[in-house]
N, C-alpha and C positions, 0 to 999 in steps of 0.2 A: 616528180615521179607521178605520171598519171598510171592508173590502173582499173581495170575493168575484171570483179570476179566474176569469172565464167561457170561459178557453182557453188550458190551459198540460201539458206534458208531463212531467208527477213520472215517468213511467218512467226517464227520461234525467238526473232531477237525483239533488243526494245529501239524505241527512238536515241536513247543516248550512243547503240550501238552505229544507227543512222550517221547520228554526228558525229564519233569517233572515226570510221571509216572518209568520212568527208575528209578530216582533218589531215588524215593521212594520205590524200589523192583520187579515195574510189570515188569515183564520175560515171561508170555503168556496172552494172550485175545482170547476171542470169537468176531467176529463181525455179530448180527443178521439181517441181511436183513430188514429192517423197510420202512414208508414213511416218503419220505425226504418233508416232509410240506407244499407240492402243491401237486396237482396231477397230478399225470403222465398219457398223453392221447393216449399213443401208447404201444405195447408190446414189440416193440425194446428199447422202454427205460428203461423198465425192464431189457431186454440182455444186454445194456451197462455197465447198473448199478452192475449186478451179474457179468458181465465179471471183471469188476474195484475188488468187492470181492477178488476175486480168482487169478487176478493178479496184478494189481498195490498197492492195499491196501497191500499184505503179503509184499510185495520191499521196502515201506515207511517203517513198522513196521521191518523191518531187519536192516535197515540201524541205528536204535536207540538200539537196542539187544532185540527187543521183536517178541516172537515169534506167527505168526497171524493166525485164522483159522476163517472159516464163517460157517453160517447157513443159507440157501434156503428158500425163503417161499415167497407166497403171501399173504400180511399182511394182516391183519382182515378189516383194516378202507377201503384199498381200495379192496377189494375181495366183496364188495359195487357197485363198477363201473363195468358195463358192458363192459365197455372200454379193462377192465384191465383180464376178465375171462380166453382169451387165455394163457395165463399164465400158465396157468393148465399143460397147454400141453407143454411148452418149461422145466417143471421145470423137469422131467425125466435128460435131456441130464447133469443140474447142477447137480443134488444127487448123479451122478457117478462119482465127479471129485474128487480127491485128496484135503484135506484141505476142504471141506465142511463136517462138525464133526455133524452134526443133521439136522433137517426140522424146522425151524426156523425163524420168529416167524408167530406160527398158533394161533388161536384163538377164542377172541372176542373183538371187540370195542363196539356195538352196539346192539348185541344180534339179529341180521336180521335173517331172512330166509335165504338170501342169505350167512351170515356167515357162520351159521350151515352147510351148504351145500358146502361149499369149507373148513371148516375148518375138515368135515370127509372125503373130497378127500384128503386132504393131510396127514390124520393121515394113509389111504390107501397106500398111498405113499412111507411111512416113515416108515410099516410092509413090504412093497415089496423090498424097498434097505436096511433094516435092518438096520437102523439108528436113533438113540435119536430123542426127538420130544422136542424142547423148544416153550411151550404155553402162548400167552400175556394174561393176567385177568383183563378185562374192569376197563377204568378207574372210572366208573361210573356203581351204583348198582353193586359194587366188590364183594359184598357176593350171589349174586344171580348169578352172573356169574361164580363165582368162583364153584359150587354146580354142574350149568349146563354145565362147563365145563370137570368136575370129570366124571358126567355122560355119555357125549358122548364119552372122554376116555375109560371106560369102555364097552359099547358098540363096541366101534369098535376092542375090543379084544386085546390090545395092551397091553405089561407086565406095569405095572406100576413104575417099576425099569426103563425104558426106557423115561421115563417121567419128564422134570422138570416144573413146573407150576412157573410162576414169578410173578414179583409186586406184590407179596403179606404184608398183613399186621395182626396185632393183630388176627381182626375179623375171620379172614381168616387161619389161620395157623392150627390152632388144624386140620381142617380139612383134609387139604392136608396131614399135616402129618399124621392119620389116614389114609388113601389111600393107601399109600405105592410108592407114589410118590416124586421125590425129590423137594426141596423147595428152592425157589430164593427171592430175596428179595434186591431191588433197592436203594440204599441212596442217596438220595437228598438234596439240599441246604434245600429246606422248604417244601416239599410234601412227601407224598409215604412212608419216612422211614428214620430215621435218626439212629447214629451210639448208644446212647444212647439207645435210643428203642430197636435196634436190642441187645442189650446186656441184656437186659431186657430179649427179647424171647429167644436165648440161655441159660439164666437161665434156665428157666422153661423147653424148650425143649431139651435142649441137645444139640450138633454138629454134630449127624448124618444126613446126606442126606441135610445139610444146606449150603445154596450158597449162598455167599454177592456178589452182582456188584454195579457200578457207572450208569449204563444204559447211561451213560453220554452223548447227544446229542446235537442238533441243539440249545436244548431249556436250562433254568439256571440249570446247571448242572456242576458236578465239578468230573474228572476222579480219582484225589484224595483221593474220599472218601472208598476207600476201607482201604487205608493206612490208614485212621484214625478210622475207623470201629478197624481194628487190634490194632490201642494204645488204645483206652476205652475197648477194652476186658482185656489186659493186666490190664489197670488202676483197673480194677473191679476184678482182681484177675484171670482171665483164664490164663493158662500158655501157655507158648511158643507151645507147643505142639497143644494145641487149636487152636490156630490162625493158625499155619500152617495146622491144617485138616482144619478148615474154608476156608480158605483164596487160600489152595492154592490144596490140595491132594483132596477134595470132588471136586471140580472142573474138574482134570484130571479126579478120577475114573468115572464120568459121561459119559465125552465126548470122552472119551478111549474109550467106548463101539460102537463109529464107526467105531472101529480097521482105524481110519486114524490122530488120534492127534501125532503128530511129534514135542516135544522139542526141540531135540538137543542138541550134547555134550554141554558144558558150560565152563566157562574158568576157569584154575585150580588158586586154593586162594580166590575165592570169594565163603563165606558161606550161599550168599543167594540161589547155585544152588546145595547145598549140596545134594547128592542121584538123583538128574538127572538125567535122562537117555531118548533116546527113544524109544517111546509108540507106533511107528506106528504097529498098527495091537494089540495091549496090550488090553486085554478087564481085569474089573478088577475081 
């Protein structure tokens, strides 16, 4: 079982998490730019923290064989602080770097004015460097946000093939998939989504445009669970083939379309990197 988390936070984990995930198949991750659980009261803490992204984060994840790529953004909860709005303006110099595969994570936390209002600068952003756009969907009132998040999508003109909408659940899904949006969906110890459920919704919907991650951070969280996402699909009957579009090919064809996802050959005899190849500049 090869797998690719499309949305997990190695800032917050350790190296043994590194090598646990190996163990279990991940071979690439997304890491979204989020808040690290305090707030940050200046704009260079932002630049050290996206600097870390783009280069000490990808070094750690090399040294274990997993390959690291990040997404830019000024997250929803702090796009709140006044503190934090210059932001705006540093994130240009980040969307042109190498290894940042989308605009990530925009949003909502709280449905503000002030959200709305940086979360259509950045969707601006993300049509001008022609890059994916990975969207957070409040933790709270998830169906209302989720509705009013589709809408300003559309508004802002943006394809919706370019779009993955996350943390979603039950309530939430029929919609996004009607959109024409891709669809993310977070497994947790005891919130948001669990490996059972999600096999549940793959019943009913299929594995088109479907993306499992671990979102796995600061908070109870297990980077694991993707690997086990993959055995209760198997257990319920999806074949091999399933999991691997889940788990691992819906993932690349997404973030390929920043013509900057870079795999990597892979070492010959090992059948988790069977058909590997690199993707830089690959749109699918």
């Amino acid at each position: 079982m090869r797998i690719f988390d499309p949305h997990i936070h190695m800032t917050s984990r350790t190296t043994d998490d590194y090598a646990a995930m190996f163990a279990h198949g991940v071979r690439a991750l997304v890491e979204p730019s989020f808040w690290l659980g305090q707030p940050r009261t200046s704009v260079g803490s932002f630049v050290d923290y996206f600097d870390a992204l783009i280069g000490w984060e990808p070094f750690r994840a090399s040294q274990f064989g997993i390959a690291h790529h990040c997404t830019i953004a000024l997250n929803p909860k702090e796009a709140n602080d006044p503190r934090c709005r210059e932001v705006l303006d540093v994130l240009p110099r980040y969307l042109a770097k190498d290894g940042v595969v989308a605009v990530g994570e925009v949003g909502y936390d709280s449905m503000t004015p002030a959200e709305d209002e940086v979360f259509a600068a950045q969707l601006e952003l993300a049509k001008r460097f022609e890059l994916p756009v990975l969207v957070h969907t409040p933790h709270r009132d998830k169906a209302v946000g989720t509705t009013r998040t589709l809408a300003v999508v559309r508004e802002s003109g943006l394809d919706p093939a370019m779009v993955l909408v996350d943390h979603l659940n039950e309530v939430t899904v029929k919609e996004v998939a009607d959109s024409g949006c891709w669809l993310g969906f977070s497994i947790y110890p005891d919130t948001k989504m669990d490996p059972d459920r999600m096999v549940a919704i793959l019943r009913t919907f299929g594995t088109e445009r479907m993306l499992v991650n671990s979102a796995a951070d600061w908070g109870k969280s297990d980077p694991l669970l993707t690997y086990r996402t993959g055995e209760a699909m198997l257990a319920a009957g999806f074949t091999a083939a399933d999991v691997d579009r889940v788990l691992w090919q819906n993932p690349v064809d997404f973030y390929a379309q920043s013509g900057r996802l870079e795999l990597g050959s892979q070492p010959d005899g090992d059948a988790t990197f069977a058909g590997n190849s690199i993707l830089r500049g690959a749109r699918p």
